[in-house]
N, C-alpha and C positions, 0 to 999 in steps of 0.2 A: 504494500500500500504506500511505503511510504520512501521506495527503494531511489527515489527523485525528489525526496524532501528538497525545501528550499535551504540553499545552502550563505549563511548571511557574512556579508564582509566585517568578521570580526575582525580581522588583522588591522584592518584600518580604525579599531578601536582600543585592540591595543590589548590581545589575550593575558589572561591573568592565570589560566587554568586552561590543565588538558582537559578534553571534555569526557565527563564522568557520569556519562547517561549514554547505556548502550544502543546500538545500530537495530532498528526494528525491521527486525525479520520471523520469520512463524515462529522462532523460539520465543520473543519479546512475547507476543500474544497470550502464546498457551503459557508461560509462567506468572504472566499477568491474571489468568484467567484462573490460576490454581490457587494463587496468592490471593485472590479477594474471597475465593472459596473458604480457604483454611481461615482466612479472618474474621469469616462469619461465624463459622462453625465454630471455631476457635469460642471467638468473644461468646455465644449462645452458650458454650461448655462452662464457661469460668463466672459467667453472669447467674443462668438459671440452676444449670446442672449440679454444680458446687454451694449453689447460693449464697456468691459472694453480693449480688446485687449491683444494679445498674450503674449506679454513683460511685460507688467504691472501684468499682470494675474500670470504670472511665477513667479514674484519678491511676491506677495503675497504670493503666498502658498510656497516659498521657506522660505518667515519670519515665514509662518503656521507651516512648517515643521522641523526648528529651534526648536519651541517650543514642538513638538509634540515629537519628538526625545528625547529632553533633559529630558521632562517628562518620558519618558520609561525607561532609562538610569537610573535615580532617584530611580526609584522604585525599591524594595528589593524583588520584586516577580512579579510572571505573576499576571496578573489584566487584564481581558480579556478588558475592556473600552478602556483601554490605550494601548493595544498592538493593537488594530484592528482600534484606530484612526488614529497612526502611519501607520497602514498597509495602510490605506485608503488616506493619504496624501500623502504618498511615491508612491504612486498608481498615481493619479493627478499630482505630479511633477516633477517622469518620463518620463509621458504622455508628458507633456509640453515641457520639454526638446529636447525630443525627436522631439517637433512639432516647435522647433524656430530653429533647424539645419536644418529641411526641408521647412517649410515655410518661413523663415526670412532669412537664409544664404544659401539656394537650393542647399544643398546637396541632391544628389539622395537617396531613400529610402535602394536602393542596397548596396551603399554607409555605412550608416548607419549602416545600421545592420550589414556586417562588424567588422564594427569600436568597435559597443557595446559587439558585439560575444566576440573579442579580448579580450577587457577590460575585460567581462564577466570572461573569461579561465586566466588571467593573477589577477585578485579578488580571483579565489580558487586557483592558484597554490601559491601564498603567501601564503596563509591562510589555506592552506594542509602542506605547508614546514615551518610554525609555529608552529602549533600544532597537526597536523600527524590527520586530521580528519576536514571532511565537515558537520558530522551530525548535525543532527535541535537535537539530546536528550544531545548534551554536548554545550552547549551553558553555561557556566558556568565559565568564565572568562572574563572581562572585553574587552580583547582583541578579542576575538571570539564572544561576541557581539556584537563587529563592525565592526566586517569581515559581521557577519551576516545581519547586517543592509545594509552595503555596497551593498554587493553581491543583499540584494534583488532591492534596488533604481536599479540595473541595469538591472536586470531581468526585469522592468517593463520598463524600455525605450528601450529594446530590443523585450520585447515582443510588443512595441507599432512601433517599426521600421518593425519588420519582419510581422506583422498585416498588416501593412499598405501595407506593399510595395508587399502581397499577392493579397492586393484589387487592386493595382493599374496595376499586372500581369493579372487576373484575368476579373476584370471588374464585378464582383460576386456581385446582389443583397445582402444585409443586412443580410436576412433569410438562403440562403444559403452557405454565408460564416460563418458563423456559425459552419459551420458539417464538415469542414476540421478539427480547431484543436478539435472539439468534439472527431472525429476519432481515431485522433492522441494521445488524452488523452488514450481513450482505448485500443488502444494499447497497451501503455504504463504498462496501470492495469494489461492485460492479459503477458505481459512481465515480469512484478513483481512478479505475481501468478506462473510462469513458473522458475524463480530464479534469474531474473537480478537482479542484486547489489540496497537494498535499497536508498541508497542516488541517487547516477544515477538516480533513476528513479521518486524519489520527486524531485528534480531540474530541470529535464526534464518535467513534468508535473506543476511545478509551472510555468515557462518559458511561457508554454502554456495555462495555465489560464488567462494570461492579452490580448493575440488575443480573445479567446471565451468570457472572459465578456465585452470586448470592441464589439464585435462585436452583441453581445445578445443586449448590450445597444442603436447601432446604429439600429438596426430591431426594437426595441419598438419605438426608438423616428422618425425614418427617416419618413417622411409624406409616403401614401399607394402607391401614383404616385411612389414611390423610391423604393419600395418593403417592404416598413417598414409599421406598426401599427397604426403610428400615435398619438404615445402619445405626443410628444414632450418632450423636455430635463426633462424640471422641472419636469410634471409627474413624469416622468422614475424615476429623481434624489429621487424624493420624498417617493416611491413604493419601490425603496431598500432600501433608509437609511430606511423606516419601517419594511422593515424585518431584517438589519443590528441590528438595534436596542433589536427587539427580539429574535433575537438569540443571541447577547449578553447578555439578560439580562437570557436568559434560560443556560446558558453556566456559568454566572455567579454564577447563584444558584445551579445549578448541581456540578460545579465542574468537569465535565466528561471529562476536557480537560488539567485537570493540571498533568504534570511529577512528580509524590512523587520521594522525595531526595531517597530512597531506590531502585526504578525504574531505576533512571542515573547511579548508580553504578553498574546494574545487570550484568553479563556477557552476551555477546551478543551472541546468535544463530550461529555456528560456517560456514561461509562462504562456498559454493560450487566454489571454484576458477573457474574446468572447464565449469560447467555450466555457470555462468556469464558471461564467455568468449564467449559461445554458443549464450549467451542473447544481446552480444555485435554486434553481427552479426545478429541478428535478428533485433534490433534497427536500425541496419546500412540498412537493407533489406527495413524497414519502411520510413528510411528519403530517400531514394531510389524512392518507390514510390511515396510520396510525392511528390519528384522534377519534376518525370514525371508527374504528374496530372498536375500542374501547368504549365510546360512546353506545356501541349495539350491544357489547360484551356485556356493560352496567344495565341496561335494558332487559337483558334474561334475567328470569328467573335463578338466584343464585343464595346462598348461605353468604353472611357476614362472614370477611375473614377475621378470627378472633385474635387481637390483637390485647396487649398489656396494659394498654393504657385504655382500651374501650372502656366506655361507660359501664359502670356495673349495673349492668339491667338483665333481666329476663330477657330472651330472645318468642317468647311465644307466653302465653295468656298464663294466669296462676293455675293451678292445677290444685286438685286437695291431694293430699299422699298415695289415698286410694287410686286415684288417678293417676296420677305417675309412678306410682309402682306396681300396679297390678298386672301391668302384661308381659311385667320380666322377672326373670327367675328369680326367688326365694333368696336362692344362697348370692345371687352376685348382689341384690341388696344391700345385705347383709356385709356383704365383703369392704364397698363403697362406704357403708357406714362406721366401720371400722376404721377404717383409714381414717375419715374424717374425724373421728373421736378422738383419735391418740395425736393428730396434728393439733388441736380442741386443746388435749392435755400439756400437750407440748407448750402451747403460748401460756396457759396457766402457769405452770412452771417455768414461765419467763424466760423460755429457750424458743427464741427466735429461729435459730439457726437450725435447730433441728426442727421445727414445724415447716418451715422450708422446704426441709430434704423431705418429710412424711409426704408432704402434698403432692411432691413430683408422683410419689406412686399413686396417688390418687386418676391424675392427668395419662401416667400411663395405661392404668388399669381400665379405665374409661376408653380410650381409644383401644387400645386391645378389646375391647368387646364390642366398637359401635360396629363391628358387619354382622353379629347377630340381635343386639336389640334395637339395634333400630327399626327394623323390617317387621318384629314385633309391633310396635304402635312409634310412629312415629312424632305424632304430639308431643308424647310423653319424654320422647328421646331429647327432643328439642327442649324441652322445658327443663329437664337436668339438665342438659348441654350448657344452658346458658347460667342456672346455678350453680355450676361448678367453675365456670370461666369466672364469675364474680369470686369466688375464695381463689383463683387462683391470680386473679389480679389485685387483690388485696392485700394478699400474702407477697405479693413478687413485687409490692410499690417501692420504690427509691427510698421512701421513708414511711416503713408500715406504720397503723395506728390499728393501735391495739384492740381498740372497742371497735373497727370497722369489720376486723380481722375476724374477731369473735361470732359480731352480728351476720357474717357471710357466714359461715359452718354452722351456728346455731339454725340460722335459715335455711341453708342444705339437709342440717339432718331430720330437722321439723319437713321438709319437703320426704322426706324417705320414708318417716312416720314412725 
């Protein structure tokens, strides 16, 4: 895509730095594409799974990312270890960001992405009317690699707002939302290949790598009731950083990704202005469509996607107990109610941390059953569904409160009977 990037006359500016952002070729992609993976699954493991929680979680990888930055920064050269750790944290603390404005301070996802778009357009028009150039091959001043580093930390809480707030339009299984920005990447290719302006169309395409490997990573981990695999986070997390791994280390030894200092200087492939313009319309024809798919996508008939910060409501009308539990089995009841009691005893005993942990089995054990009770009655499916999402968004707030916490479970298990 981007093997005719434009190449900017730094020299006459006066390089300070060899440049330390490797040459994008299909390896740049697919480790960009595994790195946002493992970031998500990652952060989703240490947030919920461990429950550390969202704030504490953020403030971690925000010190992680201190360091990882500063280390890139230091170095006198690309060093593929350190540029794709950095990727991979900047990746997670986007993520995060992105999830304490929606989860923690409910701003709408709409909202959001917005807000990051803006930042996003107001990051390059600085950093175009500084140095007359966006390209990833002049990254060779100090000041332009921290436009660049900038620019990308927003890309990924942008691409984790407009991801999300796709799902939440949408209602779109795991697997299938997948193949929106798949699509839209290629697009993108066949836009490139036709003469859209190289940068345009890596930044549009990077943009869109952090929905597709967010979403590749939510299909492997989401249990099979959810339309996902069922690996669960850690799997997942574990499965890319090993292929992270190897293709760092093959990238490493090859070298097939470094910009030689003769490279940044070359003169660049001389632009088709009216083409691009052509390409500019063709892009615009693309995000066109898009809009409509999603517009007809929210228009079916679909499930909320449940989300941590959603309103804790009911998803369907009250039900008496008899009602919601009369069409399923006795003992799994029984089971659901268990749980919910010892998580119940757990906050009593002023152990946060392990009411936490009790509830994930709650949420699993729920989803592990909905492909047989649902089909039993599904009102009634619905109607726990949405009172369990309440204790589980209760419990997983940035800053639980104790009597909300309670008032959800005590409500669940009075709903059980």
């Amino acid at each position: 895509m981007t093997s005719t990037m434009e190449r900017s006359g730094a020299a006459s500016l006066g390089r300070q730095l060899i440049n330390k952002v490797p040459e994008v070729t299909i390896w740049f992609w697919v480790i960009k594409i595994l790195c946002t993976t493992v970031g998500e699954s990652f952060a989703d493991w240490i947030n919920t799974t461990l429950g550390v929680g969202l704030v504490d979680t953020s403030l971690i990888f925000t010190a992680v990312l201190a360091g990882a930055l500063g280390w890139q920064l230091g170095t006198k050269r690309y060093v593929p270890f350190v540029y794709w750790l950095t990727v991979v944290v900047l990746s997670v603390t986007g993520t995060l960001y992105t999830d304490i404005l929606t989860d923690s301070q409910g701003v709408p996802l709409a909202v959001s992405s917005g807000v990051f778009a803006g930042v996003l357009a107001v990051v390059f028009g600085i950093w175009y009317a500084r140095e007359r150039t966006l390209s990833i091959h002049s990254i060779v001043t100090r000041s332009r690699e921290l436009f660049y580093w900038l620019a990308v930390l927003v890309t990924f809480a942008l691409g984790t707002a407009v991801g999300d707030w796709t799902l939440e339009l949408t209602g779109w299984a795991p697997g299938v939302s997948v193949l929106l920005p798949l699509g839209l990447i290629a697009a993108i290719v066949v836009g490139r290949r036709l003469g859209a302006g190289a940068v345009l169309s890596f930044w549009l395409a990077y943009i869109l790598t952090r929905p597709l490997g967010a979403n590749l990573g939510d299909w492997l981990a989401s249990p099979s009731s959810d339309g996902g695999l069922g690996l669960g986070t850690a799997v997942t997390s574990v499965i890319f950083l090993a292929a992270i791994l190897a293709t760092v280390v093959h990238l490493t030894r090859s070298r097939s990704d470094v910009i030689a200092a003769d490279d940044e200087a070359r003169t660049p492939q001389a632009a088709n202005p009216a083409r691009e313009r052509v390409m500019l319309g063709y892009f615009a024809l693309v995000a066109v469509a898009a809009g409509a798919l999603l517009v007809w996508a929210n228009q079916q008939p679909h499930a909320a996607v449940a989300g941590e910060a959603d309103a804790p409501a009911p998803v369907a009308a009250s039900l008496t107990p008899q009602q919601a539990t009369s069409s399923f089995p006795p003992a799994e009841i029984a089971k659901f109610r268990t749980i919910a009691s010892d998580t119940l005893a757990k906050l009593d005993a002023g152990d946060q941390k392990a009411a936490t942990s009790r509830v994930k089995d709650l949420e699993t054990a729920w989803d592990d059953d909905q492909d047989s009770l649902q089909p039993k009655n599904g009102q009634a499916w619905h109607f726990l569904d949405g009172e369990i999402d309440h204790v589980l968004t209760s419990l997983r707030a940035s800053h639980p409160d104790k009597a909300a916490e309670v008032q959800a479970l005590d409500t669940f298990l009075a709903s059980l009977g």
